[in-house]
C-alpha positions as CSV (number, residue, x, y, z in Angstrom):
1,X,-17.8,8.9,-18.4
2,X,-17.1,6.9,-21.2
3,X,-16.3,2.9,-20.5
4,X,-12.8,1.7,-21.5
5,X,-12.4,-3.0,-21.1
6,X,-8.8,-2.7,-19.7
7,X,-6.7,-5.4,-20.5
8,X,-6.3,-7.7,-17.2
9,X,-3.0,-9.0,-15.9
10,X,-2.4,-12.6,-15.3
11,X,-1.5,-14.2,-12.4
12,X,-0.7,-18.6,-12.6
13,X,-1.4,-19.7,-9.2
14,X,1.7,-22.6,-8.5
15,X,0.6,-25.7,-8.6
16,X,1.4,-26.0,-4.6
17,X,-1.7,-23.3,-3.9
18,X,-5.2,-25.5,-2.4
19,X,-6.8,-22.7,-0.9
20,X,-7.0,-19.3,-1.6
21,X,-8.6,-16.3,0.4
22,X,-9.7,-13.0,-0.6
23,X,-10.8,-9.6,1.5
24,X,-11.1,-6.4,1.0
25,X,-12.4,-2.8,2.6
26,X,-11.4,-3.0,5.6
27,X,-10.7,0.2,6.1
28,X,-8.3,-0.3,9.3
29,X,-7.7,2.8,11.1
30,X,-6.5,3.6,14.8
31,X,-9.2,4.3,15.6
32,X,-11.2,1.2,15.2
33,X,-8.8,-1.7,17.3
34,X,-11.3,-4.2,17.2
35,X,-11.5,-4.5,13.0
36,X,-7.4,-4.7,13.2
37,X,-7.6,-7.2,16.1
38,X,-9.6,-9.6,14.0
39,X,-7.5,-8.8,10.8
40,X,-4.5,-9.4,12.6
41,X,-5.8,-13.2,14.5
42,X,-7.1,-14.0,11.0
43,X,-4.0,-13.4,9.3
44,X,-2.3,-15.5,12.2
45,X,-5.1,-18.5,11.9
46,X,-5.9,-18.8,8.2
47,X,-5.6,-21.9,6.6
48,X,-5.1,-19.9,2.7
49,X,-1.6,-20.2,1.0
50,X,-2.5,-17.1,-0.7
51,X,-4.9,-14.2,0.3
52,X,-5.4,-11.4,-2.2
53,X,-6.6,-8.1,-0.7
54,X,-8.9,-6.8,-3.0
55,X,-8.5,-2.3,-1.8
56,X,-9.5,-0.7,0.8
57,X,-7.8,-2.1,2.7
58,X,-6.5,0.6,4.9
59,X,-9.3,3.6,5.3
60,X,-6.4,6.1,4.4
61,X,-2.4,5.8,2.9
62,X,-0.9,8.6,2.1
63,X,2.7,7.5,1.8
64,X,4.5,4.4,2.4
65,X,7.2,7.2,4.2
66,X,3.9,7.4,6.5
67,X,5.6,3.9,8.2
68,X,8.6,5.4,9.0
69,X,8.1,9.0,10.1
70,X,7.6,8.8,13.4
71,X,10.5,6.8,14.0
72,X,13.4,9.2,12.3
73,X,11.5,11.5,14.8
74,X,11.7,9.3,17.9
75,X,12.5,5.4,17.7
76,X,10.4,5.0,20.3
77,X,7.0,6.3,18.5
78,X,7.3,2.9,16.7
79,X,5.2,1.2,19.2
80,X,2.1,3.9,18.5
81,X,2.4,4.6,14.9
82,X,-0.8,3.0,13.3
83,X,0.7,2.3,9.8
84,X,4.3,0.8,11.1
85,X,2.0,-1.6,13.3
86,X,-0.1,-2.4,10.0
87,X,3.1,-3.3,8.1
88,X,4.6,-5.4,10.9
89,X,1.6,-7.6,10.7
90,X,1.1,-8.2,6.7
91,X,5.6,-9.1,7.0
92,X,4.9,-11.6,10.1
93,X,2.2,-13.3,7.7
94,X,4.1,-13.1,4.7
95,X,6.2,-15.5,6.4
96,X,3.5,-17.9,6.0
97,X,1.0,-17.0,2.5
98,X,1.6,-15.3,-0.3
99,X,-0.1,-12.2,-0.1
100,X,-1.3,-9.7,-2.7
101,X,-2.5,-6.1,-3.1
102,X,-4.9,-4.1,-4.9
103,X,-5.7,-1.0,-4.5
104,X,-9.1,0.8,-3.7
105,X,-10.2,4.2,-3.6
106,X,-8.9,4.9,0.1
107,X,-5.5,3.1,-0.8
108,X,-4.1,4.1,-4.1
109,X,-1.0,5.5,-2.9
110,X,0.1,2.0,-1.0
111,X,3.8,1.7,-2.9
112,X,6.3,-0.5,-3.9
113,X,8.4,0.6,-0.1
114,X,5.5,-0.9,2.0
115,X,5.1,-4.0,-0.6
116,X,9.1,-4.6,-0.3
117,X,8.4,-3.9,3.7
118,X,6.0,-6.7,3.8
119,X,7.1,-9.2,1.1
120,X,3.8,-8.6,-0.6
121,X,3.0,-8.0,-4.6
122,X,1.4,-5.5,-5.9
123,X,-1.5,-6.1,-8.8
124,X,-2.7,-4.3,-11.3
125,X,-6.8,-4.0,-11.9
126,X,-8.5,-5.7,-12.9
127,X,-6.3,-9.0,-12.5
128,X,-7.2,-12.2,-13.5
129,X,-6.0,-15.4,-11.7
130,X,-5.4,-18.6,-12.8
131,X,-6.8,-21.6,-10.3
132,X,-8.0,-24.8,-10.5
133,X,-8.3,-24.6,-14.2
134,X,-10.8,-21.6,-14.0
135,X,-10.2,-17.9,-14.9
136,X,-11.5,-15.9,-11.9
137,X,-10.9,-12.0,-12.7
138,X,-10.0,-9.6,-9.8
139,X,-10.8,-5.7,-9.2
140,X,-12.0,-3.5,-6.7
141,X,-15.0,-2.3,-8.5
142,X,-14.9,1.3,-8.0
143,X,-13.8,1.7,-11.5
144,X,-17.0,-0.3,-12.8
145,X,-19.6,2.1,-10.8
146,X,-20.1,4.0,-14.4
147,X,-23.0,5.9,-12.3
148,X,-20.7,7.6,-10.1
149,X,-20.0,10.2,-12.4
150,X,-18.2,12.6,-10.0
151,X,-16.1,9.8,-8.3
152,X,-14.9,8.4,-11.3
153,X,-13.2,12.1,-12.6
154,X,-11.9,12.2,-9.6
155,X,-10.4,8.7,-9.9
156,X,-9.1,9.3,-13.3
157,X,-7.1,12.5,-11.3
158,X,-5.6,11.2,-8.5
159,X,-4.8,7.8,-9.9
160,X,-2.8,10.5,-12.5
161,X,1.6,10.0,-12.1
162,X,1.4,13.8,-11.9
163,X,-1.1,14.3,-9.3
164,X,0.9,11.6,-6.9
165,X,3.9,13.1,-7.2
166,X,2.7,16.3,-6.2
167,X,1.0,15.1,-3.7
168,X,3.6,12.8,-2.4
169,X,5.7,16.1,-2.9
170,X,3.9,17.3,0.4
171,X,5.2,17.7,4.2
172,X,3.3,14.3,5.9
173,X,1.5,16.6,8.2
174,X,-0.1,18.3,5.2
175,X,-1.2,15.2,3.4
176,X,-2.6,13.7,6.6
177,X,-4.4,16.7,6.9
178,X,-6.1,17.0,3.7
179,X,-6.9,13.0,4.0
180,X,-8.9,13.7,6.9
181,X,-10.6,16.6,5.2
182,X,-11.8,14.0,2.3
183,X,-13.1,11.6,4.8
184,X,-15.0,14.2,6.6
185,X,-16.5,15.1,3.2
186,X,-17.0,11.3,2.5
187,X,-18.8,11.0,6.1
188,X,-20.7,13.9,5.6
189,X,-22.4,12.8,2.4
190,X,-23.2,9.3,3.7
191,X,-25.0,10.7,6.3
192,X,-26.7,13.5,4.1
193,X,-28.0,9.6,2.5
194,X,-26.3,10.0,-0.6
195,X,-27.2,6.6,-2.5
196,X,-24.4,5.5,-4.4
197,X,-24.0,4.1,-7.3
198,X,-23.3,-0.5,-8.2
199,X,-21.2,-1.8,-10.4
200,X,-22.6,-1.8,-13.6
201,X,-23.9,-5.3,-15.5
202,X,-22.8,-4.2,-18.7
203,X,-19.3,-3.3,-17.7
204,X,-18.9,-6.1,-15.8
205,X,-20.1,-8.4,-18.7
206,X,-17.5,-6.5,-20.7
207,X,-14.4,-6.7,-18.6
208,X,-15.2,-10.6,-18.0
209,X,-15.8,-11.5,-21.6
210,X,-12.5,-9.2,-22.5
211,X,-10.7,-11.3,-20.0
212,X,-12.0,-15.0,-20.7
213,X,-13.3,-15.3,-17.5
214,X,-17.1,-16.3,-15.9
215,X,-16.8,-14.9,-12.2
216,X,-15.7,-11.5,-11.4
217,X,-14.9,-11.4,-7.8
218,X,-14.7,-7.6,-6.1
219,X,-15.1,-5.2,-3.2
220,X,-16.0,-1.6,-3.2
221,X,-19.7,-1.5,-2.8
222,X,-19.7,-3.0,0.7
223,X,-23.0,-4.9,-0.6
224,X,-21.7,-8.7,-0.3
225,X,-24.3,-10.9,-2.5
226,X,-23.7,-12.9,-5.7
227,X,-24.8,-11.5,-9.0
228,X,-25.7,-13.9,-11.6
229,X,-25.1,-11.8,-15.3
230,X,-26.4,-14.0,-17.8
231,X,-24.5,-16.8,-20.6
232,X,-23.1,-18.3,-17.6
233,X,-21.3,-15.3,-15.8
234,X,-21.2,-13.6,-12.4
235,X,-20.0,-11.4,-10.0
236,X,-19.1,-12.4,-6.3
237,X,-19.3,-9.0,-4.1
238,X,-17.0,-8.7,-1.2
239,X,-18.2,-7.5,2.4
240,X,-16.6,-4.2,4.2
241,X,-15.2,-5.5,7.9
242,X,-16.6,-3.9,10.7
243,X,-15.8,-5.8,14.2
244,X,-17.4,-2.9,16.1
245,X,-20.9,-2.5,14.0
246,X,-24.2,-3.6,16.0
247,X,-23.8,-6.5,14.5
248,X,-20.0,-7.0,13.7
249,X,-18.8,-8.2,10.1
250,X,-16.0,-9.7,9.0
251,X,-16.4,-12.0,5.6
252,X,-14.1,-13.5,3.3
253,X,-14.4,-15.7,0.3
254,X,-12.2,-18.6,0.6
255,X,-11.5,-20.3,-3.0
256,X,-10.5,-24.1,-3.2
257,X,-10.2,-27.1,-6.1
258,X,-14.4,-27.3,-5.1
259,X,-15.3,-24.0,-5.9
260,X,-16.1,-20.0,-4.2
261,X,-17.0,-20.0,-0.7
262,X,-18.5,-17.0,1.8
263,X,-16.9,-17.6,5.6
264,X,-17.8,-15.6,8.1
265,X,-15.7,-14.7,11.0
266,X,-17.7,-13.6,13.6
C-alpha cells in the first residue's frame, strides 16, 4: 500500500515531569494473571510522573461498555470481570502519573468512556513529545510495517468510523465472539511460522524527518533492539510483556533529563 507521513500531534511535557516511562503490548488477558500482576505492582512502584502506553496494551477491547456489562447484569460480577479490574487499576495510578494511550492493533476500539473512567488521555499516532528539549516521536508501528500488505487493508477498515460503529452496533456477546475468532486466526498463523513483516527504514525516516524529530520510539514488532537510521536518527523498539514465558519479560524504557533507558523488570 501506498505510504502517507501523517502529521504528528504534539504533546509539551510540564516543566514538573523528570522521568518518563513508556510500555506497550502487553496484551493483558484473563487468562494470563501473572503479566497483569506485574503490570499492576509496576504501576503501583514506578518512579515515572508520566507513562505513555504505546498499544497493545490489552490483547482484545471491544467496547469500553465491555467494563460495565456484567455489572447492570449482576453487581456482584464486578469482582470477576477482566476489563472492570483492568480499569480499576490504570484510575488507582492515575491518582499518582499522568498516563497516556495509544492504540495498537488489538486495542483500537479503547474509547473516550474507559479514558474518562481512568483519568487517562487519549493520543493520536504518531505523537510526538516534547522533553528535555528533545523531540521524541511516538507510534505503535503497526502502521509503518509497509510489508504487511494484508494487515495494513485491514487496518485501514476497521480503524474506518463506519466499520466501528457497526461493530460497536453489535450485542457484547457477538463482538466477543468474533474477537476470539480473530485471535484464533492470529494464533493459527503464528504457529503455521508466518514471518512477519518490520517497520520499514524508509517510513520511519519519513515520519521522523516530517516530524522534526531523531528517535522514534514504538511497539508492535515485539523485537526490542535499537535501530540506528542514518544522519543521526533512530528507532527505539519496545518489548511485548510476558511474565509467564520460559523466560519471563517485562521491559520498559524509562526517559529522564540524561537520556533513553531499557529496564527490565524481571
Amino acid at each position: 500500500m501506498a505510504q502517507t507521513v501523517p502529521q504528528a500531534a504534539e504533546l509539551l511535557a510540564p516543566p514538573a515531569w523528570r522521568t518518563v516511562d513508556f510500555i506497550s503490548d502487553l496484551h493483558l488477558q484473563a487468562a494470563e494473571p501473572a503479566t497483569f500482576a506485574a503490570w499492576q505492582h509496576y504501576l503501583q512502584t514506578t518512579p515515572a510522573d508520566a507513562l505513555f502506553m504505546l498499544g497493545d496494551l490489552f490483547e482484545v477491547w471491544v467496547g469500553d461498555d465491555a467494563v460495565s456489562a456484567d455489572v447492570n447484569a449482576d453487581p456482584s460480577a464486578m469482582i470477576d470481570s477482566f476489563e472492570a479490574r483492568c480499569a480499576r487499576v490504570l484510575g488507582q495510578a492515575s491518582s499518582r502519573l499522568a498516563l497516556f494511550f495509544m492504540h495498537g492493533n488489538r486495542d483500537f476500539l479503547v474509547g473516550p468512556a474507559l479514558m474518562g473512567q481512568c483519568h487517562s488521555t487519549l493520543l493520536a499516532d504518531p505523537t510526538v513529545l516534547g522533553f528535555a528539549g528533545q523531540r521524541w516521536l511516538l507510534s505503535h508501528g503497526d502502521a509503518l510495517c509497509l510489508g504487511d500488505v494484508d494487515y495494513l487493508r485491514f487496518r485501514q477498515q476497521v480503524r474506518s468510523p463506519a466499520w466501528q460503529q457497526a461493530f460497536l452496533a453489535k450485542p457484547l456477546p457477538e463482538r466477543q465472539a468474533i474477537a476470539r475468532g480473530l485471535r484464533q486466526q492470529s494464533e493459527a498463523r503464528k504457529q503455521s511460522g508466518a514471518v512477519y513483516a518490520d517497520v520499514d527504514a524508509g517510513a520511519a525516516r519519513q515520519w521522523l524527518a516530517a516530524a522534526n524529530a531523531h528517535t522514534l520510539i514504538h511497539g508492535h514488532t515485539h523485537k526490542p533492539a535499537t535501530h540506528a537510521l542514518g544522519n543521526g536518527l533512530s528507532r527505539v523498539v519496545l518489548s511485548d510483556w510476558d511474565a509467564q514465558a520460559a523466560v519471563p519479560r517485562a521491559d520498559l524504557l524509562r526517559l529522564t533529563a540524561d537520556g533513553l533507558q531499557r529496564i527490565a523488570l524481571f
